[in-house]
Structure formats: structure tokens, C-alpha cells
C-alpha positions in Angstrom: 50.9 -118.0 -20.8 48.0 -115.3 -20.0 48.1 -111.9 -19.0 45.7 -109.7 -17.1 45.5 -106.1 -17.6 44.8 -104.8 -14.0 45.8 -101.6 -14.7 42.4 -100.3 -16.0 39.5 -100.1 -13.1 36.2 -101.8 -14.7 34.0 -99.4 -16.4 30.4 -99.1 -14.8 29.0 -99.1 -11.1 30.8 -100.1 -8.1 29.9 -100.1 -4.5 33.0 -97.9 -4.5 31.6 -95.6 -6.8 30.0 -93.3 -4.4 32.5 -93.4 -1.9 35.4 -92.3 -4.3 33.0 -89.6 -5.0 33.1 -88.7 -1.3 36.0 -88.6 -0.9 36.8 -86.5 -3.9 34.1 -83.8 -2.5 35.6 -84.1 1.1 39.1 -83.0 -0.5 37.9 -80.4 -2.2 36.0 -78.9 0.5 39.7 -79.5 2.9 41.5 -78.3 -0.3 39.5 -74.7 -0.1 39.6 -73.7 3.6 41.7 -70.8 5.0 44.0 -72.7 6.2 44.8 -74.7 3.4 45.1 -71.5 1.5 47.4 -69.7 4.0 49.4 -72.9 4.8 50.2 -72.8 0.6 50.9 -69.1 1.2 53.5 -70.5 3.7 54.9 -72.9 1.4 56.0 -70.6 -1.4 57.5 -68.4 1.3 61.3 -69.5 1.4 63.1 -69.6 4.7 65.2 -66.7 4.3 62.1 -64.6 4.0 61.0 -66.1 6.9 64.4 -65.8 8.9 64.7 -62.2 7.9 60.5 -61.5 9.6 62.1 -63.8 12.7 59.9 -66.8 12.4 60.9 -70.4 11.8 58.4 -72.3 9.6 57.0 -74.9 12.0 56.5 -71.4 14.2 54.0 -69.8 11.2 52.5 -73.6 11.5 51.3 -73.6 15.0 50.3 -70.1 14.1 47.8 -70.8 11.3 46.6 -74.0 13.1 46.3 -72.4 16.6 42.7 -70.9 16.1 41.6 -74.9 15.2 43.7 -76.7 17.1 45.5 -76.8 20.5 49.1 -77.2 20.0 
């Protein structure tokens, strides 16, 4: 019987090299906008907090997103 080990990726240079690294760079960048930054603010604010200012979450949503987007 043989095994393979496929849970290691091959060491060295693939074509998928530089796109990973892409990627990687183009998450980042999304990662440390505004938005992301006030959409995490959003996140650790618990709906009771929110309740008691008389917003629902998906409201704050549409409001963060609204200067980018048409929703």
C-alpha cells in the first residue's frame, strides 16, 4: 500500500506563487480601509447597544456602505 502526503504544498516556485501573493496584498489593502475598520467597530457593538441608539444592525450596514455603494 502507498501513501501520499498531500497535505504539504511543494516547496519552491510555482506559477501560483505570485498570484497567492496578490491576493495576500489585495486583502490586506481591503482589510485596512474605513470601512472594514468601522464595519469591525459594528461588530463588537452588541444589539442591545444598538436597540437602545434605535438602529438595527443591517440599518448601520447600509449606512457605512452608502458613501460606496447604492443600496
Amino acid at each position: 500500500m502507498t501513501l501520499a502526503d498531500i497535505t504539504h504544498a511543494p516547496t519552491g516556485f510555482s506559477l501560483a506563487t505570485p498570484f497567492r501573493a496578490i491576493g495576500r496584498f489585495l486583502v490586506r489593502i481591503a482589510e485596512s480601509s474605513d470601512l472594514m475598520r468601522q464595519v469591525e467597530k459594528l461588530n463588537r457593538t452588541s444589539d442591545e447597544e444598538l436597540a437602545a441608539r434605535g438602529v438595527t444592525r443591517s440599518d448601520m450596514v447600509r449606512e457605512i456602505f452608502s458613501s460606496r455603494y447604492y443600496l
